[in-house]
C-alpha positions in Angstrom: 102.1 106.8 94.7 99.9 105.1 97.7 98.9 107.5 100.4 95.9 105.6 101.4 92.6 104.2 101.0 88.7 104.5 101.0 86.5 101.3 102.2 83.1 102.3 101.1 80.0 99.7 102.5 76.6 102.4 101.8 74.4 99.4 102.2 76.2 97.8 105.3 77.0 100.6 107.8 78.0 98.6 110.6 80.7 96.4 108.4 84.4 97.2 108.4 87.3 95.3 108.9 88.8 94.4 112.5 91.9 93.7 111.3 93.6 94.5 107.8 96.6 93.9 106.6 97.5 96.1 103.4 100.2 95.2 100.7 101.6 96.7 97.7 103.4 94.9 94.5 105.1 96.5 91.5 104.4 93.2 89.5 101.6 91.4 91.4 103.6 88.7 92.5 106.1 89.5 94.8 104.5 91.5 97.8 105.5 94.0 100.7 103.3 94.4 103.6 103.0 98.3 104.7 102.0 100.0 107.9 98.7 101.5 108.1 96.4 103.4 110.6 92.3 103.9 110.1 92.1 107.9 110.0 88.2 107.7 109.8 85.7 107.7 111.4 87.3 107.0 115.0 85.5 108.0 118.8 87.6 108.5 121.2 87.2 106.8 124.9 89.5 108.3 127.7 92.8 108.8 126.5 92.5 106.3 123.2 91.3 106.5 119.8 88.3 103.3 119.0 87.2 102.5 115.4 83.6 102.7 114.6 81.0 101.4 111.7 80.2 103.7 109.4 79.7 103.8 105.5 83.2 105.0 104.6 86.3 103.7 106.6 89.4 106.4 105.5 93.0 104.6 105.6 96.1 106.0 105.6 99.7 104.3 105.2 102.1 105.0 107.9 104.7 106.0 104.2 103.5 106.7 101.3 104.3 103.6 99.1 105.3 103.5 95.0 103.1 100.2 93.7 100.8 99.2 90.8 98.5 96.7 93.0 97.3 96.9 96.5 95.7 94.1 98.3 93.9 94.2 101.3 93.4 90.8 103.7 91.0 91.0 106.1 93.0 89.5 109.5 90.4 89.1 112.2 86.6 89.3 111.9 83.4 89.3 113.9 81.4 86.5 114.3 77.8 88.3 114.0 79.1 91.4 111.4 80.7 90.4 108.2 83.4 92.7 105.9 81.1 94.4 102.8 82.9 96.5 100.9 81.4 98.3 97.6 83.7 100.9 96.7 87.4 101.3 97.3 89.1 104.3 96.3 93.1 105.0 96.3 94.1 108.2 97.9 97.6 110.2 96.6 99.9 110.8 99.3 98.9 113.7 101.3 100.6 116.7 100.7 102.6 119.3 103.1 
């Protein structure tokens, strides 16, 4: 069970994706795309939640999702900051 995701770049703070789209197999080749939200770490501006860099980006799926593979694509980028990633960890759903 797939509650989420840690994106860990210690050594490139100000990396993290734009946009990511996050999918889950049971056999590696046939693949369904999930719905996801970045929990962490977020500043808020007004009325609406913004992303920020930071060593750790926290990701959560919109449904907990049953899968032996996940695979992350990186969607849109920035043309001066690339996407490092060093560690991912997979997070159990959350419970309660």
């Amino acid at each position: 069970a797939i509650g989420g995701f840690v994106l860990a770049a210690p050594h490139h703070p100000r990396d993290y994706p734009l946009g990511l789209r996050v999918e889950v197999s049971d056999d590696g080749a046939a693949w369904r795309e999930v719905a996801h939200r970045r929990a962490w770490p977020l500043c808020f501006s007004g009325q609406l939640p913004l992303a920020r860099p930071g060593t750790e980006s926290l990701y959560r799926l919109a449904e907990p999702a049953r899968a032996r593979y996940l695979r992350l694509t990186l969607t849109k980028s920035h043309p001066t900051w690339w996407w490092s990633v060093e560690r991912l960890a997979v997070l159990a759903p959350q419970s309660g």
